[in-house]
Structures are given as C-alpha cells and as structure tokens.
C-alpha positions in Angstrom: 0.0 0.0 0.0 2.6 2.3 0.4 4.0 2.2 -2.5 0.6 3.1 -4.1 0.6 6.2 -1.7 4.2 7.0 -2.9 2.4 6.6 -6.9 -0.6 8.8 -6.3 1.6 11.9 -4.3 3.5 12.0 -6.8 1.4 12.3 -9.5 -0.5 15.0 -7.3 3.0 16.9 -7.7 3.1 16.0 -11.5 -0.1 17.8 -11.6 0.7 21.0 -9.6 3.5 21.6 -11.1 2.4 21.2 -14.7 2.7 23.7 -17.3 -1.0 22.3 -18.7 -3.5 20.9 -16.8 -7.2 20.1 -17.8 -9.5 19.4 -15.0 -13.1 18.3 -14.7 -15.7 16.6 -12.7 -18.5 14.3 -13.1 -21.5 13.2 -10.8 -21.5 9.5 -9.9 -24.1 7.9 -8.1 -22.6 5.1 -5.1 -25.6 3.1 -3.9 -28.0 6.1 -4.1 -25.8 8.9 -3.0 -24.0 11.5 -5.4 -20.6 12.0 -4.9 -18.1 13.7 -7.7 -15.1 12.2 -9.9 -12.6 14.7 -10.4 -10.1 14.0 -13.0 -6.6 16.2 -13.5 -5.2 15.4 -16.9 -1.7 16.6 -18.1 -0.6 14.6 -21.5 1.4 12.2 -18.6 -0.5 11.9 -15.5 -4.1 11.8 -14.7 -5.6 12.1 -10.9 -8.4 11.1 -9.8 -10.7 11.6 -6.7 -13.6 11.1 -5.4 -15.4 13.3 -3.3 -19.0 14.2 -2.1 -17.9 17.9 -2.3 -18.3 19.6 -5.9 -17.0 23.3 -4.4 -14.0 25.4 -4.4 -12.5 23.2 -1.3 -11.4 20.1 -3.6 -10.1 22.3 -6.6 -7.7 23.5 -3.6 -7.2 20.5 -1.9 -5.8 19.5 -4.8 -4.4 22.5 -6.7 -3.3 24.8 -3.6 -4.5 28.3 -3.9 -2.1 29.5 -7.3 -1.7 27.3 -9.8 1.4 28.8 -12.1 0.1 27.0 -15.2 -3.4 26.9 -17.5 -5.9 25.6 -16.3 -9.1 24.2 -18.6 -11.9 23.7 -17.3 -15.4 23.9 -18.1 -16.0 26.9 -16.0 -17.6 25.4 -13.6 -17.2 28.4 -11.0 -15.3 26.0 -8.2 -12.1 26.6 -10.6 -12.7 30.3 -9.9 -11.6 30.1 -6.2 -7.6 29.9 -7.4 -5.1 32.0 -9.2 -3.4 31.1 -12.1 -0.8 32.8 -14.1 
C-alpha cells in the first residue's frame, strides 16, 4: 500500500507543477448517493478523486490556492476560487 501512496503523491505533484492541466468533474451515483469524480489530466499523468464535495474546497485541496500553469476547465465556478498565471 505504500507504494501506491508513494504513486498517487506523486502524481499529485506532477499535476501542480504542470505547465497544462485540464480538470473536470462528473456526478457518480454510489448506492443512491451523489458524490463527484474529479479528473486532472496533463498529456502524462491523470488524478483522480472522489469526493461528495463539488465546491472550491477540492479544486484547492488539490491545486493549492495559485496554480502557475493553465488551467481548462469547463468553468464550472469551483475553478474560480484559485489564481493562475
């Protein structure tokens, strides 16, 4: 298991730290609850998580609070609560 830990931090770095970044999210049903797939694509890496949040708080969970590359999206206003470059 730890070695999957080690894999999915540092893919989270990859992410950060990457000069293109698409993210997105999806609704996804688990036996009768919604909860959200969020997916951050580079051409390399892709993360994803799962979350019962669809706000502002995962996009900087994930991202931090600047993200120093671009960042598409689908405008979803969530993406709105971090700087980019």
């Amino acid at each position: 298991m730890q070695v999957i830990l080690k894999v999915v931090l540092a893919i989270g770095q990859n992410i950060r730290h990457s000069a293109v970044l698409h993210a997105d999210e999806t609704g996804w049903r688990i036996n009768g609850v919604t909860v959200w797939l969020w997916a951050f694509a580079t051409r390399h890496y892709c993360y994803y998580l799962i979350d019962p949040r669809r706000g502002a708080a995962v996009v900087q969970q994930v991202l931090g609070t600047l993200f120093a590359g671009i960042l598409i999206t689908d405008f979803w206003g969530a993406y709105n609560a971090i700087e980019t470059l």
